[in-house]
Steps between C-alpha positions, in 0.01 A plus 500: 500500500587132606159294479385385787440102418600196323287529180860275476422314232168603365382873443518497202437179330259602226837689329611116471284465192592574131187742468525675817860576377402621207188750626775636774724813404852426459673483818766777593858381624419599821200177495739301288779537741541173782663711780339693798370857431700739696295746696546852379702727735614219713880417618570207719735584783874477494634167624585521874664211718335407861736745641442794315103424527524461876722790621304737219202737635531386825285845609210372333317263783241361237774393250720334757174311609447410117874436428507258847211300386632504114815334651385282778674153464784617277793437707373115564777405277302289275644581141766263377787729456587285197167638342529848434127566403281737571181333439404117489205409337393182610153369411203608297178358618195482308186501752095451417253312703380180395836387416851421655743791494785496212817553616776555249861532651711762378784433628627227248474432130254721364542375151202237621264733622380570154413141420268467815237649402240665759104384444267734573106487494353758361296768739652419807714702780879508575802635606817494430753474763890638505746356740835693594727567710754790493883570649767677539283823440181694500365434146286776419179535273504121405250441252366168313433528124363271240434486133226249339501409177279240300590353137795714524268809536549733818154525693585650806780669715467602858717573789485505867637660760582304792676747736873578685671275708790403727709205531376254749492106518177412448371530151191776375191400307318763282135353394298701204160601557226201400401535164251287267568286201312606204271294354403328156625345170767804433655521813553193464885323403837492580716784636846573556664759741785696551557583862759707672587640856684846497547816709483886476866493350414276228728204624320190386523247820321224276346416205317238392199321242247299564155419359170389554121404324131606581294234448176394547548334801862432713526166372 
């Protein structure tokens, strides 16, 4: 089962230490792997166009109400026909009171984002925030996933499900439950992150790294 929260960077930070590693069983390839756990039994549905999805079931009153709100906005005729994605992933916000929000656009180089490195005091609350915006297509079972490593050591990976949704014009925000920074001289140092947006079908709509230090305070 998909976890419920952004322990995005920092469930398990004690692992980060040589004799935490050592007291811990060897990992199986399952925990060694980077990509999303597939839940058992499940298979996303077959690819349908706005068409197909519309005229389908048309019996059922409760999935016409669901598909009508699913799709409301698509035929605005927002999507640059030149652009034939499904998904645009736009910004990545990282939110905590006491401080400024960090926006990082993802819609450019994201060679840099690695270099600009996130500060984060240790113990308090944030969020992290997804922006997105989808056409062409209803883009079902989209999920954001991350992998955190430390000294070239994996220490965490989680993933999130964000939800279905229809093309419209206006972009779609996902926020992760608030979590807490852990505290103290081991959680302590500099992180880096490997971040990716994908759907039920597997197709990768973005990838990308970025990184970021607990410290004792934010500056």
């Amino acid at each position: 089962m998909i976890e419920s929260c952004v322990t995005v960077v920092f469930k398990a930070l004690i692992y980060s230490t040589p004799s935490a590693m050592a007291e811990s069983e060897e990992p199986s390839q399952q925990e060694l792997s980077e990509e999303p756990e597939e839940t058992p039994g499940y298979k996303p549905p077959a690819q349908k166009s706005l068409k197909e999805i519309q005229d389908q079931d048309q019996e059922d009153e409760s999935l016409v109400r669901y598909k009508q709100m699913l799709l409301a906005g698509a035929e605005s005729g927002s999507a640059d026909p030149s652009d034939n994605r499904r998904v645009v992933v736009q910004k990545m916000i990282f939110m905590s009171d006491g401080r400024e929000d960090i926006e990082k656009d993802l819609t450019g180089d994201l060679s840099t984002l690695k270099k600009e490195t996130i500060t984060i005091k240790e113990g308090v609350e944030y969020r992290l925030k997804i922006v997105f915006k989808v056409q062409h297509e209803i883009v079902s079972g989209l999920r954001y996933h991350h992998v955190v490593s430390r000294k070239g050591l994996r220490v965490d990976k989680q993933s999130f499900m964000v939800g279905s949704y229809g093309p419209k014009a206006e972009s779609h925000t996902y926020v992760t439950p608030v979590e807490e920074a852990p505290k103290g001289l081991m959680a302590r140092g500099d992180y880096s992150v490997k971040s990716k947006f994908l759907d039920d079908d597997k197709n990768v709509h973005l990838e990308w790294q970025w990184s970021f230090a607990i410290k004792k305070d934010w500056n």
